[in-house]
DRENPALUM-736032 format. One line per field, with one value per residue: residue number from 1; residue in one letter; x, y, z of N, C-alpha, C in turn. Coordinates in pm, whole numbers, plus 50000, padded with zeros to 5 digits. Atoms other than C-alpha are relative to their C-alpha. Layout:
<sites>
seq = NUM|...;
type = A|...;
n_x = X|...;
n_y = Y|...;
n_z = Z|...;
ca_x = X|...;
ca_y = Y|...;
ca_z = Z|...;
c_x = X|...;
c_y = Y|...;
c_z = Z|...;
</sites>
This chain:
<sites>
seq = 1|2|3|4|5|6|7|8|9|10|11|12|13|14|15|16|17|18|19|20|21|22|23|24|25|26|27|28|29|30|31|32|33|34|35|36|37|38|39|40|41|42|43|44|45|46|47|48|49|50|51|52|53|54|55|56|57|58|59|60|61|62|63|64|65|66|67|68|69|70|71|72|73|74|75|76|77|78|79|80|81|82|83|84|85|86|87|88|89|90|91|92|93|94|95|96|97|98|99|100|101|102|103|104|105|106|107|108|109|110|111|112|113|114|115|116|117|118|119|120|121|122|123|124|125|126|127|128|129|130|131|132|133|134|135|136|137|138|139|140|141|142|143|144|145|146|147|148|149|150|151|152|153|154|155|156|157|158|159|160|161|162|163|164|165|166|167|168|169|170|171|172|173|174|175|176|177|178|179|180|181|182|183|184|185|186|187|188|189|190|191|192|193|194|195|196|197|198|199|200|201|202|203|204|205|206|207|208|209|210|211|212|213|214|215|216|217|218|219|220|221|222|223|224|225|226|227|228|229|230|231|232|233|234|235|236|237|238|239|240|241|242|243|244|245|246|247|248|249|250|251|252|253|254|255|256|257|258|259|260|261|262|263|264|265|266|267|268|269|270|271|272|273|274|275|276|277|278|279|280|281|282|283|284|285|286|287|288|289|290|291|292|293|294|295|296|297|298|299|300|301|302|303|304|305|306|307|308|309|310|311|312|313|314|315|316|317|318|319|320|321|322|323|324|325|326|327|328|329|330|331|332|333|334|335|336|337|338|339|340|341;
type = X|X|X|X|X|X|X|X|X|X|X|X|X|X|X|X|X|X|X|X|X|X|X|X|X|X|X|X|X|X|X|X|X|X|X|X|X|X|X|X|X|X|X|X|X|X|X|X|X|X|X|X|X|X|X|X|X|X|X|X|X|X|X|X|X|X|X|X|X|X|X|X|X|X|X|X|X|X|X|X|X|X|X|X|X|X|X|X|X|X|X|X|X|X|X|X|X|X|X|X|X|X|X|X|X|X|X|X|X|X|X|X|X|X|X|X|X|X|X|X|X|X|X|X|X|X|X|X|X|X|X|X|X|X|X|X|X|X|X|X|X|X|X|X|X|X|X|X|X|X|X|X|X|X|X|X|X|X|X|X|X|X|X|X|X|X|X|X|X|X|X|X|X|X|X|X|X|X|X|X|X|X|X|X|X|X|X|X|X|X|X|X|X|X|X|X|X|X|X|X|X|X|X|X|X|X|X|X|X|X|X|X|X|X|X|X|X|X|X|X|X|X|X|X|X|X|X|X|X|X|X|X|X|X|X|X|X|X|X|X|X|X|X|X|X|X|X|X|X|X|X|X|X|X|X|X|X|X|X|X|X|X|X|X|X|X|X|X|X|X|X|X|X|X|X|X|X|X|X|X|X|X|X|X|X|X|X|X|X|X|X|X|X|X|X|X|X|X|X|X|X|X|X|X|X|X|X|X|X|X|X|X|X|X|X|X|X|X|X|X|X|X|X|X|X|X|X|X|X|X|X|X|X|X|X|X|X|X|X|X|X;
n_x = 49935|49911|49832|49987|49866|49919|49836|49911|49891|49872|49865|49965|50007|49840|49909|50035|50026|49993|50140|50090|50020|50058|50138|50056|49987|50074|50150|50074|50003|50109|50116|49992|50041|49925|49920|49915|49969|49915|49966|49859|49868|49974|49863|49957|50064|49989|49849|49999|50090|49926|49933|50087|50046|50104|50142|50079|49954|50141|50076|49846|50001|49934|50049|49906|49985|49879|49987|50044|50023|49906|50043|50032|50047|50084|50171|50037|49898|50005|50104|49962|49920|49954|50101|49945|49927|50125|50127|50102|50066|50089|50060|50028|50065|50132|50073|50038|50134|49926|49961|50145|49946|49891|49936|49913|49957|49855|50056|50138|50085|49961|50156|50144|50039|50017|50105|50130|49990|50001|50091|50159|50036|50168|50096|50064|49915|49929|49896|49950|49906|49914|50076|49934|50072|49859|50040|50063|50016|50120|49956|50074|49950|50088|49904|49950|49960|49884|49879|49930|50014|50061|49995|50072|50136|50095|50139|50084|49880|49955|50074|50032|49962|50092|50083|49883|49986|50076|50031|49844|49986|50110|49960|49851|50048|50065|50069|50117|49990|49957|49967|49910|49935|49895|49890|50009|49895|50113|50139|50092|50023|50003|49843|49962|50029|50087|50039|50020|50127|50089|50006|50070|50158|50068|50001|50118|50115|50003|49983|49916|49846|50023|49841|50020|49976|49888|49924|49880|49902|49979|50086|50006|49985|50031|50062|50140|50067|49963|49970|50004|49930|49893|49925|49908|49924|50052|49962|49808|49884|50068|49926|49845|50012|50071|49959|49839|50070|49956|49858|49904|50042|49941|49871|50027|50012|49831|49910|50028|50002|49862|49924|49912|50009|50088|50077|50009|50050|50119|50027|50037|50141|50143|50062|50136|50135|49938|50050|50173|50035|49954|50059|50124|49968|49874|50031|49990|50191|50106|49912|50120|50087|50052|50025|50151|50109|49995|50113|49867|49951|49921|49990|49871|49897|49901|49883|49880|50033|49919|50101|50131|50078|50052|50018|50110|50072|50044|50137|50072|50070|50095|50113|50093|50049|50129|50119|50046|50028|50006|50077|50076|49986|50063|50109|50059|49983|50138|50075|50004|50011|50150|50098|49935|50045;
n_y = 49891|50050|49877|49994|49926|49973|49929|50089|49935|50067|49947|49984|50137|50038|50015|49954|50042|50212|50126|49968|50051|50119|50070|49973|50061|50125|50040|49960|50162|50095|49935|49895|49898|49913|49840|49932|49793|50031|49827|50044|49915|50040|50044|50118|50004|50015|50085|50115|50009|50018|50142|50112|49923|50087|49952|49904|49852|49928|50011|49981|49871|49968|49879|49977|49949|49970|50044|50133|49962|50075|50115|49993|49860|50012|50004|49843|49913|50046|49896|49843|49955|50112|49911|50059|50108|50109|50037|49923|49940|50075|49956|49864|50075|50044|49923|49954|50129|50056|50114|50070|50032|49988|50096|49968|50089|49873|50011|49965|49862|49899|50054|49961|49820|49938|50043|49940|49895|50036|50039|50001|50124|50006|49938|50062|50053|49902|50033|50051|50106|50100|50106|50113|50137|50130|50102|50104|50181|50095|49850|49890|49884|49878|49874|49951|49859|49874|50007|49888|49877|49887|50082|49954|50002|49952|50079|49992|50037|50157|50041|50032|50077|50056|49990|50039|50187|50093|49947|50048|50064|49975|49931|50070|50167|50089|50042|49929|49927|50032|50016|49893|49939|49962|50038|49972|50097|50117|49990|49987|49845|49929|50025|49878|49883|49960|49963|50116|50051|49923|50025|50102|49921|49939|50150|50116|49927|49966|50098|50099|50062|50107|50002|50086|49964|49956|50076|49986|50019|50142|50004|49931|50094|50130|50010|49921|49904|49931|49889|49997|49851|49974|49885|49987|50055|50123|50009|49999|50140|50131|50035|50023|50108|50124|49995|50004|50119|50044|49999|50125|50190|50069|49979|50103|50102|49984|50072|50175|50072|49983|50056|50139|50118|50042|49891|49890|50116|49942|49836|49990|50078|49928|49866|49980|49974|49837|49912|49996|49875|49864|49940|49918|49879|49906|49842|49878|49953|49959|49829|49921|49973|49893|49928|49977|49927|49864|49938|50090|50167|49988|50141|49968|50123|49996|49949|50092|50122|50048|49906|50073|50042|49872|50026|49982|49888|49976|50091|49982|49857|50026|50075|49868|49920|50087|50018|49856|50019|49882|49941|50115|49966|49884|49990|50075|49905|49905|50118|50091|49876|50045|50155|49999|49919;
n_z = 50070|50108|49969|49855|50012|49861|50014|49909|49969|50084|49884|49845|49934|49927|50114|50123|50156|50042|49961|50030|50098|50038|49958|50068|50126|50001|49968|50099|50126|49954|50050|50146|49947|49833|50022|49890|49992|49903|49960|49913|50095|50163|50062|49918|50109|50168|50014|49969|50132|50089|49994|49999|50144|50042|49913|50064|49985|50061|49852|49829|50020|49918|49945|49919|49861|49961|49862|49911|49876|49949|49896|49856|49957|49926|50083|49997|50052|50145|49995|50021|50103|50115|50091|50166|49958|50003|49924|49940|50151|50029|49938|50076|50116|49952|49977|50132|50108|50140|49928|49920|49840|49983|49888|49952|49876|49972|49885|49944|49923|50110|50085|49953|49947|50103|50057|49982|50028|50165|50048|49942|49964|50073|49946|49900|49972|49944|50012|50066|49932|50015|49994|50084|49945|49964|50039|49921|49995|50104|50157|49977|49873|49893|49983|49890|50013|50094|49989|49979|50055|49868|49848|49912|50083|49938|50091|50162|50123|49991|50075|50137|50059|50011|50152|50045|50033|50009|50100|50091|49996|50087|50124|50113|49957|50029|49859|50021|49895|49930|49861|49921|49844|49927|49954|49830|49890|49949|50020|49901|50014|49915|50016|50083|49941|50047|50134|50030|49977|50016|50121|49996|50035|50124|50129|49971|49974|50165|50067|50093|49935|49935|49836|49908|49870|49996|50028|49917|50055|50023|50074|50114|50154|49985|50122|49970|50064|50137|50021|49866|49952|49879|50027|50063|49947|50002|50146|50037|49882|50003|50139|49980|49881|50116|50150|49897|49946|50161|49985|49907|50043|50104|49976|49919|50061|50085|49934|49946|50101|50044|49875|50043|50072|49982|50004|50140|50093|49959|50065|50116|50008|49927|50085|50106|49920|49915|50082|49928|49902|50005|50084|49949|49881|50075|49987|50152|50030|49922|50026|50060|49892|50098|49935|50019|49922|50103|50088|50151|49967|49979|49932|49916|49970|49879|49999|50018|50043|50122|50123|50031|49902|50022|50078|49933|49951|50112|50022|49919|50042|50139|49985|49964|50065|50051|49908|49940|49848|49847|50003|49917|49811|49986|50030|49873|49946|50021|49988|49850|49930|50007|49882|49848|49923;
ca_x = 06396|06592|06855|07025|07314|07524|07786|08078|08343|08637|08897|08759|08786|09185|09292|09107|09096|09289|08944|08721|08786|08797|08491|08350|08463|08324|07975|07917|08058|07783|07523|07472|07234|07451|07604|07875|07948|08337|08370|08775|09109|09115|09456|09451|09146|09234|09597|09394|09106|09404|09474|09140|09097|08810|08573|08271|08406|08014|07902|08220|08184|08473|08334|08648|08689|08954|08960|08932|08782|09076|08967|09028|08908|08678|08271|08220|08563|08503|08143|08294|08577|08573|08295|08508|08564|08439|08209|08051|08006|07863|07645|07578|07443|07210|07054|07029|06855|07201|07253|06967|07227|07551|07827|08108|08354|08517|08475|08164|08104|08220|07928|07644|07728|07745|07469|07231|07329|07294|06986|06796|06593|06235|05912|05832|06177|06441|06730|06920|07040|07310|07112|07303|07155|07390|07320|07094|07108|06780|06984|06739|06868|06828|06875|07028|06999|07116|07497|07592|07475|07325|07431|07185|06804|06496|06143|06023|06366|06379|06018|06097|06371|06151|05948|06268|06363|06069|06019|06412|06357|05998|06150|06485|06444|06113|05993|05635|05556|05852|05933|06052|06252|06372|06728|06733|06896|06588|06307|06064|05862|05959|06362|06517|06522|06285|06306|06298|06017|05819|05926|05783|05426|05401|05503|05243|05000|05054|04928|05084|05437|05463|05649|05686|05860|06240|06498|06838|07183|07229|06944|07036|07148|06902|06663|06359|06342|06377|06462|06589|06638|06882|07068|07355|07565|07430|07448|07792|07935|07691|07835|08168|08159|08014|08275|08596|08393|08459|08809|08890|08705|08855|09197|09167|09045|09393|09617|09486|09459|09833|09930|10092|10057|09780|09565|09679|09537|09246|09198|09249|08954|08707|08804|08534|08304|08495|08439|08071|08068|08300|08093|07753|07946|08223|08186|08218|07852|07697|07950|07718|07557|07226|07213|06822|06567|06716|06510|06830|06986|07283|07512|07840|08104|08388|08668|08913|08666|08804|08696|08433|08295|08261|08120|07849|07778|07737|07460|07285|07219|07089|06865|06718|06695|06521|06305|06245|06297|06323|05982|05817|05964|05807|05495|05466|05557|05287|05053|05155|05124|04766|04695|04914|04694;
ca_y = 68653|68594|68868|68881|69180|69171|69429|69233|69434|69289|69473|69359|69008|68887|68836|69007|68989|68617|68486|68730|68717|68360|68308|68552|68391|68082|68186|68390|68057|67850|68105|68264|68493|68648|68987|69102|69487|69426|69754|69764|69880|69896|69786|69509|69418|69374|69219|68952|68931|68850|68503|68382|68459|68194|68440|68598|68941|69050|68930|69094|69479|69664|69965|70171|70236|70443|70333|70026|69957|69807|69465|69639|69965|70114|70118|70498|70616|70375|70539|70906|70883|70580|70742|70610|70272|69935|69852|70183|70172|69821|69948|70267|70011|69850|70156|70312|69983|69912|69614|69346|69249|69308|69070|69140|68962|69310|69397|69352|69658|69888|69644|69718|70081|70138|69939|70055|70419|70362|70142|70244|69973|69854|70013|69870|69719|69893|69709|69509|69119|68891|68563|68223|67854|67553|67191|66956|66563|66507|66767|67016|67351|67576|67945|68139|68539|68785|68682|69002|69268|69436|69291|69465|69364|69466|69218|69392|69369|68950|68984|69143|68888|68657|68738|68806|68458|68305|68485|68384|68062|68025|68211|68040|67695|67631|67568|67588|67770|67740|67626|67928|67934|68107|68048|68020|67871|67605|67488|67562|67889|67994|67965|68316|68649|68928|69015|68641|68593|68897|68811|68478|68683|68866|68559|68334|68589|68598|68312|68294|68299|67927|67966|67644|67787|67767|67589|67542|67526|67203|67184|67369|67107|66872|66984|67099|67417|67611|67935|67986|68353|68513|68871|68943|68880|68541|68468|68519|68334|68049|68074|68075|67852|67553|67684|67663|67288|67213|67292|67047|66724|66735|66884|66558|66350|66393|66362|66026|65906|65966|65840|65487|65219|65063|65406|65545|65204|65257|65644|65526|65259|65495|65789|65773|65769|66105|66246|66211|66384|66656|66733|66771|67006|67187|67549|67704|67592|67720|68117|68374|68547|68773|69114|69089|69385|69630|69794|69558|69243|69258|68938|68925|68647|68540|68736|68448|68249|68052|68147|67837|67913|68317|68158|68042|68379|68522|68193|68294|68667|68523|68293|68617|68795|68512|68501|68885|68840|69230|69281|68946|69058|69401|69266|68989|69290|69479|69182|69106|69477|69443|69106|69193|69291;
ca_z = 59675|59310|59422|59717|59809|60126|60273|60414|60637|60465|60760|61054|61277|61379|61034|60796|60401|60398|60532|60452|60101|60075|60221|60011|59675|59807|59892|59565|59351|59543|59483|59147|59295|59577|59515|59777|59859|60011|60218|60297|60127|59778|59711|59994|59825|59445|59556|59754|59447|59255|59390|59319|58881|58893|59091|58904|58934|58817|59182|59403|59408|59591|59849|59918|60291|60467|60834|61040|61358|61576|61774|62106|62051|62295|62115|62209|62052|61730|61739|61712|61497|61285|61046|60703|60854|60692|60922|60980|60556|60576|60797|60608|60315|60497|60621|60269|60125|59861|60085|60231|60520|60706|60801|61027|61266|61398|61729|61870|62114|61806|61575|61829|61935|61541|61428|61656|61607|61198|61193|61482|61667|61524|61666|62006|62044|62323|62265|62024|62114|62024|61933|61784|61746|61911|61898|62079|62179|61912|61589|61678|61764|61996|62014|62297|62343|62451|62427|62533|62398|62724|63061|63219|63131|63298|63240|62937|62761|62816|62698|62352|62355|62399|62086|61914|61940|61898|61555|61419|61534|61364|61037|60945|61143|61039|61407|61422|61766|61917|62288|62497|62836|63077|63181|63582|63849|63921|63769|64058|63999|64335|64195|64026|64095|64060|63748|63623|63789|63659|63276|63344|63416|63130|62876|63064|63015|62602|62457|62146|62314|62366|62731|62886|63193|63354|63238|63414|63252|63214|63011|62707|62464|62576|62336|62606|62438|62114|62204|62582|62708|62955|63003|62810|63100|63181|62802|62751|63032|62969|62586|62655|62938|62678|62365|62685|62771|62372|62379|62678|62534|62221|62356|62620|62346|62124|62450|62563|62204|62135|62464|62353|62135|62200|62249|61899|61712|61910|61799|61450|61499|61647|61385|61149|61483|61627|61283|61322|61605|61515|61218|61438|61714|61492|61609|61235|61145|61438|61351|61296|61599|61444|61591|61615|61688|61451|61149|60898|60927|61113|61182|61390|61315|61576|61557|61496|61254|60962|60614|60608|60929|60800|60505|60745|60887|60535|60502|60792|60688|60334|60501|60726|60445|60253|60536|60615|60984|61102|60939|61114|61452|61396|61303|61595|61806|61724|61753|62083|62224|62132|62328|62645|62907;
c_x = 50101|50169|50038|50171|50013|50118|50115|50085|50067|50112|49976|50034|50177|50090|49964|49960|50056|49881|49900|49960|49978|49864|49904|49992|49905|49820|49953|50019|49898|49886|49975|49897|50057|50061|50047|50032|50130|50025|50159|50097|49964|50083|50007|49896|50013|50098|49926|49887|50098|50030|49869|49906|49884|49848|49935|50006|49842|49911|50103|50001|50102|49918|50145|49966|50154|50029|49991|50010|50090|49937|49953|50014|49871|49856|50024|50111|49990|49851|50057|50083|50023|49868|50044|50033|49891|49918|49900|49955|49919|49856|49886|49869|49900|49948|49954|49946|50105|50037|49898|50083|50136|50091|50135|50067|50117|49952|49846|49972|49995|49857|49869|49995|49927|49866|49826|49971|49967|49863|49910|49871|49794|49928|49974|50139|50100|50127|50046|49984|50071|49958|50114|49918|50132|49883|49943|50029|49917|50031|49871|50112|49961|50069|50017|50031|49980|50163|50113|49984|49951|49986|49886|49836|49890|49855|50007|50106|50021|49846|50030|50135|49968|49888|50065|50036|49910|49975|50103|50008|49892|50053|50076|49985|49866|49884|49872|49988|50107|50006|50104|49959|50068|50114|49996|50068|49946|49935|49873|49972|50034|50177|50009|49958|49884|49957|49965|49885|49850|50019|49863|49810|49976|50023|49838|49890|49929|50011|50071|50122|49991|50106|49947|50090|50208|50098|50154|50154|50065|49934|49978|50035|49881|49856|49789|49975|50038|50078|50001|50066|50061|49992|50127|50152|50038|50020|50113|50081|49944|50116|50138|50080|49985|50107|50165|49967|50070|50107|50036|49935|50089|50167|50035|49991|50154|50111|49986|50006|50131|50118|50087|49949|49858|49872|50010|49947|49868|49930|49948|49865|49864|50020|49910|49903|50018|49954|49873|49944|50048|49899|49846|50035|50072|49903|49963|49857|49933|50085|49864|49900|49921|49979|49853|49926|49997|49914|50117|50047|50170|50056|50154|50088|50105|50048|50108|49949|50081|49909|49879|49925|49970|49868|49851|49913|49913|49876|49875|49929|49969|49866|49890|49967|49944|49857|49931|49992|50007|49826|49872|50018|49902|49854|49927|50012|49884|49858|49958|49969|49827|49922|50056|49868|50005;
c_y = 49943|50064|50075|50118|50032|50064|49918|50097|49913|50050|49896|49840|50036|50029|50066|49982|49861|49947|50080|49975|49847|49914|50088|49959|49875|49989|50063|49899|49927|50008|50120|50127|50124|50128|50063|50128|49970|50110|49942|50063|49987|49902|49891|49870|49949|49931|49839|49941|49917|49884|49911|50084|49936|50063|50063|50129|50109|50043|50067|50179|50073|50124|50077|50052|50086|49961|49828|50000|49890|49906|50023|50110|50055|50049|50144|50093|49951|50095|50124|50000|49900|49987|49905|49866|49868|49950|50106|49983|49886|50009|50101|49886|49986|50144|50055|49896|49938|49873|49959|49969|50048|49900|50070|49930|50045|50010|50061|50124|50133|49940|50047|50153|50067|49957|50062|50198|50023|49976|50019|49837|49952|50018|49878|49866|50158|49958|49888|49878|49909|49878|49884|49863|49907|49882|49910|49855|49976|50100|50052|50131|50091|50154|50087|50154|50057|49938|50087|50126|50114|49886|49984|50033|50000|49844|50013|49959|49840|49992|49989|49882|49895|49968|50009|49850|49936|49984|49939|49839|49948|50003|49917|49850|49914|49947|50063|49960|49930|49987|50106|49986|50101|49975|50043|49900|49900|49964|50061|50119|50057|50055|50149|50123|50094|50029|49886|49981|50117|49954|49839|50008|50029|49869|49909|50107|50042|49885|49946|50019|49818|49939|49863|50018|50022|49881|49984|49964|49925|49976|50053|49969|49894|50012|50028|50123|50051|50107|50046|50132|50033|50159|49955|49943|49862|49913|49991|49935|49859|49935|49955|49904|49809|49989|49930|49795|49944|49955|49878|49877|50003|50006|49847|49889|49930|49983|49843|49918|49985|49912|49864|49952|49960|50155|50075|49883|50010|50148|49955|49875|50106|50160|50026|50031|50191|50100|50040|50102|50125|50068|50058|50085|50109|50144|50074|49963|50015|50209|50080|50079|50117|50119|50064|50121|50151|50038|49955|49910|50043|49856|50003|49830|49988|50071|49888|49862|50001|50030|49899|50034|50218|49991|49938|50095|50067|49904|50077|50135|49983|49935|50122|50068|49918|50050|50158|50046|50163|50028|49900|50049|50152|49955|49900|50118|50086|49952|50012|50153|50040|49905|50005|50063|50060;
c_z = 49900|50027|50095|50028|50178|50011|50052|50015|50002|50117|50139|50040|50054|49882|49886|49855|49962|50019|49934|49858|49939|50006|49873|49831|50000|50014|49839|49851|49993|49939|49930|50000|50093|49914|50146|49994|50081|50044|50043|49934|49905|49941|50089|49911|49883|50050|50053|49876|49944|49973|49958|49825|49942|50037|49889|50047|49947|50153|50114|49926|50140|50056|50070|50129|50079|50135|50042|50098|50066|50115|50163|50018|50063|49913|50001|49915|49850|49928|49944|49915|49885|49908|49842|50046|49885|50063|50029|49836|49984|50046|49939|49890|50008|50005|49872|49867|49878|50068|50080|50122|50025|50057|50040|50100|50041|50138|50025|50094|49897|49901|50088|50048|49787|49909|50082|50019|49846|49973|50111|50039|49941|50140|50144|50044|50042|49959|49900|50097|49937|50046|49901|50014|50080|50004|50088|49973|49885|49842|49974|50032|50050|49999|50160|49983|50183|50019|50024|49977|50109|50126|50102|49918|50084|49967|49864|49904|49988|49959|49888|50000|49955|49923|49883|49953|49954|49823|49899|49997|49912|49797|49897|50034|49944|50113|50011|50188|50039|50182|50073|50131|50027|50066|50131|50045|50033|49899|50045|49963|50141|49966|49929|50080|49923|49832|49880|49978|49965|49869|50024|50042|49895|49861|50042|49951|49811|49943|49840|50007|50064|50121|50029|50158|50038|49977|50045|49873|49881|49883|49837|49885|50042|49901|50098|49963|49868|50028|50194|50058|50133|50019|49901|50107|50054|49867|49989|50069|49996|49866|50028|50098|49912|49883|50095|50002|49903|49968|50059|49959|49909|49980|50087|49900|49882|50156|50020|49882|49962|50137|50004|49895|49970|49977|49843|49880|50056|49962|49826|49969|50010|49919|49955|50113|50036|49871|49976|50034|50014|49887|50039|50109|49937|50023|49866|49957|50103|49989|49962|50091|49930|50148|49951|50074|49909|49869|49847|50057|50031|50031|50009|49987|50105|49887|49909|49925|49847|49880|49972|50142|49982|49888|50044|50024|49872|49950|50071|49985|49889|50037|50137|49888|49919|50056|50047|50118|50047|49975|50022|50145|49980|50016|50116|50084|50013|50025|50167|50109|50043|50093|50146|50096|50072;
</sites>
């Protein structure tokens, strides 16, 4: 595609228009194709525009908004009354076709009550999921859904995730058939509970899902699968469990390095290596979780990301909408409904 237009809710995340806008200056400098829709204040808006007189003001279109959905407001009440909000208008966009994607990094239960009230879920899909890649031992990556979006998942729903993934990973990665697991407590097919062990029927039973079976925890950077499915509740504590992990190496790695003499001449020997490795783990290029299954491209930044690691998210919903991923998942979907027996 020559011409690419995304809404960005400019209000929401921790901090708001300091990041949002910067990120957004920076992605439509990069790419002379991009066209931004900023749903958000006006006047907060134009004052922060103001600091940056180098932007192509051709590609940055303000959407006034009157509301905003507050971080730790409850989904069902943002739902009902936050109608004029930037996120319900980025939202709005998409659905009415003036926008190919949405980014946002406002609160998430307020993004999936409103997104899947807005855009409605594609044919033969029940539920939305909160999908991201992270990084393997062999710089492969792997994706991981649901991250939350529904705690509570039945078989069929960890199937379509399961086609879901396979499709995003396929699409934007490049991965021809990817490798899909199940996240379980074992390997052993006798290991997991029922419902585990019934998804793991109907996948085996659909050859062009390329299941290779269950995969345990541990296992999820190591690069045995592409695309390794869960619940939402499972998901999210796995995630966050791995981002908390993050924290204490490199929080650990700065005490002990500072610790004397000797240890801080040592640090500055082995920088260039540490930088390395911060540059293939750094959280901000893996930002960007896609809220896959919907009938538009939805994609959820942290809360508390920095304007290069929003600046990601905004990548990641260009390179779906490059790729056309809701209307590949629809169409494997439809495929696969056919060959199930």
């Amino acid at each position: 595609m020559t011409n690419l237009t995304i809404a960005l809710d400019m209000m929401g995340g921790d901090i708001g228009p300091p990041v949002t806008l910067e990120a957004a200056v920076h992605a439509v400098t990069e790419f002379p194709h991009l066209h931004l829709i900023l749903c958000g204040d006006p006047q907060a808006l134009n004052e922060g525009l103001a600091k940056y007189p180098q932007a192509p003001s051709s590609q940055l279109q303000i959407e006034p908004t009157e509301q905003v959905v507050g971080m730790d407001e409850r989904p069902s009440t943002a739902l009902r009354s936050k109608n004029k909000s930037s996120m319900r208008r980025a939202l709005e966009l998409v659905e009415s076709g003036q926008a190919d994607a949405c980014v946002s990094a406002g609160n998430t239960g307020a993004l999936l009550a409103m997104a899947y009230y807005v855009l409605k879920t594609l044919p033969g899909i029940d539920r939305p999921a909160l999908i991201s890649s992270l990084p393997t031992i062999s710089h492969r990556k792997v994706y991981l859904l649901d991250l939350g979006a529904n705690v509570n998942c039945d078989s069929e729903i960890l199937f379509q995730y399961a086609v879901m993934g396979s499709v995003l990973a396929e699409e934007v990665e490049g991965m021809e058939r990817p490798r899909v697991a199940l996240l379980n407590v074992g390997e052993e097919q006798i290991k997991g509970n029922d419902q585990v062990k019934h998804t793991a029927q109907i996948l085996s039973s659909v050859p062009s899902i390329n299941y290779i079976g269950y995969i345990e925890g541990n296992d999820i950077f190591t690069d045995k699968a592409d695309v390794v499915v869960t619940d939402g509740f499972v998901g999210n504590i796995a995630l966050k469990a791995c981002e908390g992990l993050g924290k204490l190496i490199f929080t650990e790695v700065k005490r002990v390095s500072g610790k004397n003499l000797f240890t801080r001449i040592m640090a500055r020997m082995a920088l260039p290596i540490l930088k390395k490795i911060y540059a293939r783990v750094n959280p901000d290029q893996y930002n960007g979780a896609s809220l896959i299954g919907l009938r538009g491209i939805v994609v959820k930044s942290h809360g508390n990301a920095s304007s290069e690691a929003f600046l990601y998210a905004i990548k990641e919903a260009m390179q779906e909408v490059t790729r056309q991923v809701p209307s590949k998942i629809k169409h494997k979907i439809e495929t696969l409904l056919m060959e199930r027996p």
